[in-house]
C-alpha positions in Angstrom: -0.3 -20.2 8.9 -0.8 -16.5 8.5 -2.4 -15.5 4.8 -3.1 -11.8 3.0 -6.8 -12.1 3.3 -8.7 -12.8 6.2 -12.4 -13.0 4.1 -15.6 -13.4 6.4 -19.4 -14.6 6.0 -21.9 -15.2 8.8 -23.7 -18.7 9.7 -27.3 -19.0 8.9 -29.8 -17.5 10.9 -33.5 -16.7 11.0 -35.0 -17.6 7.8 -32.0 -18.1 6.2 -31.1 -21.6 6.0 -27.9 -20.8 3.9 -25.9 -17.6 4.1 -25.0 -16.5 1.1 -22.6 -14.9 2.8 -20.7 -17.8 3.7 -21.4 -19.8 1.3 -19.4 -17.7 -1.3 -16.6 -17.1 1.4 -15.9 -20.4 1.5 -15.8 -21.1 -1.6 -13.5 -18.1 -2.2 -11.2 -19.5 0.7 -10.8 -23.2 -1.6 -10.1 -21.2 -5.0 -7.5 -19.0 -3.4 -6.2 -20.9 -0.6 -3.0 -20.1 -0.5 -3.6 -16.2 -0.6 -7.1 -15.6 1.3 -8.3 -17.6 5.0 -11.9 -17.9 5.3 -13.8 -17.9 8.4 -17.7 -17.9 9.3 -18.5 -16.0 12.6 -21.8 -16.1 14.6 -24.6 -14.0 14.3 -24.3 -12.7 17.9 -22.7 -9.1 18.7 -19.9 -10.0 20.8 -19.9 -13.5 19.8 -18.6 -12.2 16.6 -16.3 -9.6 17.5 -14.7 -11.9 19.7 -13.7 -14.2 16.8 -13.1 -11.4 14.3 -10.9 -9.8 16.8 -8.9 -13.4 17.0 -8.5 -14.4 13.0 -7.2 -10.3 13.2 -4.5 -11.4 16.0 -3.5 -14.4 15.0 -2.9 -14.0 11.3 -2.2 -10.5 11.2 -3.6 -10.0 7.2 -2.7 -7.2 5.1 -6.5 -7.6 3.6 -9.6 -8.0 5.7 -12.7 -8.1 3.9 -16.0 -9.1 6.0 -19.4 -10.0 4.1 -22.8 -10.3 5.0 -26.6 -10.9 3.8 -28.5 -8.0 2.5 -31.2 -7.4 0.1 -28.3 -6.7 -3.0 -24.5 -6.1 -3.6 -23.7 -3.1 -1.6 -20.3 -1.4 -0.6 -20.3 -0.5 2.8 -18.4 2.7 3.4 -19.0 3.6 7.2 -19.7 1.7 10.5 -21.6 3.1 13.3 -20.4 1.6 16.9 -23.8 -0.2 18.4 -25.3 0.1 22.0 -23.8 -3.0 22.8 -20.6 -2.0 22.3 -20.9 1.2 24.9 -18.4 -0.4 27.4 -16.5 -0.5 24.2 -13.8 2.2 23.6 -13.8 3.4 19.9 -15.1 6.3 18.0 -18.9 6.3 17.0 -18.5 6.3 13.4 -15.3 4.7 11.5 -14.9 4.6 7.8 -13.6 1.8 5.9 -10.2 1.6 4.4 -10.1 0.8 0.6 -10.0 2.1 -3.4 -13.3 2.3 -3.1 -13.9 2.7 -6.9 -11.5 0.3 -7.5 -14.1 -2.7 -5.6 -17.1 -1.0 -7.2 -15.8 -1.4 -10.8 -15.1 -5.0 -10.2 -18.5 -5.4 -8.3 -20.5 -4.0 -10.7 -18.4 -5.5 -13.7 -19.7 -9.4 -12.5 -22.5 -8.4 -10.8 -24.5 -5.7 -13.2 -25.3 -3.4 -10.6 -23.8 -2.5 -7.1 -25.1 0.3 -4.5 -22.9 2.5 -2.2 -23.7 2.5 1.2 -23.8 4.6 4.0 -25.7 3.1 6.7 -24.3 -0.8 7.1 -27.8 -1.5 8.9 -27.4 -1.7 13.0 -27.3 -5.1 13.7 -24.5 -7.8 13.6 -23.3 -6.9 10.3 -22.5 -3.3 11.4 -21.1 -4.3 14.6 -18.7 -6.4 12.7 -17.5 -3.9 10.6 -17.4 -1.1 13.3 -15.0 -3.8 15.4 -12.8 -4.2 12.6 -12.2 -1.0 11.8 -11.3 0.1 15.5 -9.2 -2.7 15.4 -7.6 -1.3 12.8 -7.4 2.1 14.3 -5.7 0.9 17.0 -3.0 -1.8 15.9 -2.4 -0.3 12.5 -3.6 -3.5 10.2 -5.0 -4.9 8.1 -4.3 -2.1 5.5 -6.9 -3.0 3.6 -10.8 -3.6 5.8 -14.0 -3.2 4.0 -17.2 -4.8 4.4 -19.6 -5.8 1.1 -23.7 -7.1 1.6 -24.3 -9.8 -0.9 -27.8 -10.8 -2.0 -29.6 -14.2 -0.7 -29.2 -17.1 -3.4 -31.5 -17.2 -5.6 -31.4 -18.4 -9.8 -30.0 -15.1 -10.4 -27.7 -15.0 -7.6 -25.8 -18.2 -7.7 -23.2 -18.9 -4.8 -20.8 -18.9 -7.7 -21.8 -15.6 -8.7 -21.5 -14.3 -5.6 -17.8 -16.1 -4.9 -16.6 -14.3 -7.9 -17.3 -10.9 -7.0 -16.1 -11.6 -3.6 -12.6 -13.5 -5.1 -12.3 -10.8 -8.0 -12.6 -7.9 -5.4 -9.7 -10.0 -3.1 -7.8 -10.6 -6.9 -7.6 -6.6 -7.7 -6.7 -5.8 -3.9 -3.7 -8.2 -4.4 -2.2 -7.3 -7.6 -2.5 -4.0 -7.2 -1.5 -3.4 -2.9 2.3 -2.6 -4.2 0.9 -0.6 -7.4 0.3 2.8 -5.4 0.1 4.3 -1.9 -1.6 2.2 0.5 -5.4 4.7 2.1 -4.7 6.2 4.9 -6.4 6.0 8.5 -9.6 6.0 8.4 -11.6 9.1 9.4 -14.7 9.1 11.5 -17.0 11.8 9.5 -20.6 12.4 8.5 -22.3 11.5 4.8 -25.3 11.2 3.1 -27.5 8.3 4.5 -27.5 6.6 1.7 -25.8 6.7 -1.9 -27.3 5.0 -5.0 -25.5 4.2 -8.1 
């Protein structure tokens, strides 16, 4: 059954027993089930295109927002396309499609702090993001793609901490998609390396 949100985490991997990632996707996916579809995908480049690019075909959502593990909450605004994507067509650098101060107010509002990115990283996370958006670029949806790093859990970041950043960022998105003019195609374009706020 096809839903608004297709929402994303990663398995574990590495060191990381639990993803955070997932974990607070998931959880997400039970408190808004009729709205938002959770999926995990692998750790493994085409691996997880490969699945992304399925939930994208299958369900056809209006909002796509993938998450991964990073250090802290940060907004990814920009994917680069990886090496191992260079049989690949697709533009080197896409930008992500959303009211960008719109998800930092309600990041920062639960979280305390949130950091605006410009460099997503150059590993799975990235790749992830850059085959979303060139999905988007060529089959006109999800209106809506972004990709957000959450921080490990830890006593201060609690999976349900995390899962209601994610399902308050999904909330807004929702209630306010008919409210004004959806963003429009996203640009390929150059930026600082990295934006703090």
């Amino acid at each position: 059954m096809s839903k608004a949100v297709l929402l994303t985490g990663f398995e574990p991997f590495g060191e990381f027993l639990v993803n955070s990632s997932w974990e607070a996707s998931h959880l997400v996916g039970r408190q808004l089930a009729t709205q938002v579809l959770a999926r995990r995908l692998p750790v493994d480049y085409l691996p997880a295109r490969a699945k992304l690019i399925q939930y994208l075909m299958r369900h056809k959502p209006v909002v796509c927002l993938c998450t991964g593990l990073g250090s802290a909450f940060a907004i990814e605004r920009v994917a680069r396309k990886p090496a191992q994507f260079s049989a690949i067509q697709g533009s080197g650098l896409l930008e992500g499609a959303w009211p960008w101060p719109e998800m930092e107010s309600h990041v920062r509002h639960a979280a305390g702090s949130v950091s605006i990115s410009y460099d997503a990283g150059a590993y799975v996370c990235e790749s992830t993001y850059w085959s979303l958006l060139a999905f988007r670029r060529q089959f006109g949806y999800p209106v809506y793609a972004a990709f957000l790093h959450v921080p490990p859990l830890s006593s201060d970041s609690t999976v349900e901490l995390i899962a209601t950043v994610v399902r308050n960022v999904i909330q807004a998105r929702l209630e306010n998609t008919n409210a004004g003019a959806p963003p429009g195609r996203p640009n390929p374009g150059s930026g600082p390396t990295r934006a703090a706020t």
